[in-house]
N, C-alpha and C positions, 0 to 999 in steps of 0.2 A: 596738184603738186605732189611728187613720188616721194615716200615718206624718208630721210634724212635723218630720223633720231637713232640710230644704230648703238646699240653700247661702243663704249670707247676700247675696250680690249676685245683680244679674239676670242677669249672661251665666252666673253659676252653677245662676238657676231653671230659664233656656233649656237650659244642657245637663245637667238632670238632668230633662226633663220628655222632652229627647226623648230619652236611654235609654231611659224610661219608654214613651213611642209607640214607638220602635223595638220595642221587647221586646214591646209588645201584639198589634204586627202577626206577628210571629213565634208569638205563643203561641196562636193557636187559639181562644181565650177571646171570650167576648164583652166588654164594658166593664164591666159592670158584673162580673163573675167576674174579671177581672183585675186589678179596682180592690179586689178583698174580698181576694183571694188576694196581693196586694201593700202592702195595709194603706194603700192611697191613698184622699185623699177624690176622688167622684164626681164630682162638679161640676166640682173643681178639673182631673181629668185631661179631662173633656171642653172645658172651656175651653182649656187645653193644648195638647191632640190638633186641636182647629177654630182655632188661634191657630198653629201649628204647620205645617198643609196649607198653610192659605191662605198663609202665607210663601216656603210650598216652590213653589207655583205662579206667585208673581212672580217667582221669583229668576231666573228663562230671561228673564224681557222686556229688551231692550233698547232703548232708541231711536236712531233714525238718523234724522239730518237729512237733508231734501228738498229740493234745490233746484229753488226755483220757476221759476226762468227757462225750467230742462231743461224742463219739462212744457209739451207745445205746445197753441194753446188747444182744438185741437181733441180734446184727451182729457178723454172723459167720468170714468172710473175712474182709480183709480193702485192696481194687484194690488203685494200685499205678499208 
């Protein structure tokens, strides 16, 4: 039976799905063997696990503002 005790709120879904990612990339297991052997539904950890990454790879971006005046007209590029 695919395990049901989810915390009741979302910062509780968020941090019991990414134990769940944590512990997957630790266990060696493929997704779907990790999802049997932890009584998780399938779907729901891949949705998780791809809701999860991509979070993790915005959280670096920052923006900095440019001031236009600095840039003289003769620059084709502005290197980040």
């Amino acid at each position: 039976m695919p395990n049901y005790h989810y915390a009741p709120t979302r910062k509780g879904n968020r941090e019991f799905w990414t134990r769940q990612v944590q512990a997957y990339h630790l266990s060696g297991l493929s997704q779907k063997e990790f999802c049997q052997k932890n009584d998780l539904i399938y779907s729901s950890f891949g949705y998780w696990k791809r809701r999860l990454e991509r979070s993790a790879k915005t959280e670096g971006i920052e923006f900095v503002e440019i001031d236009a005046a600095a840039i003289s007209d003769n620059s084709a590029a502005v290197t980040l």
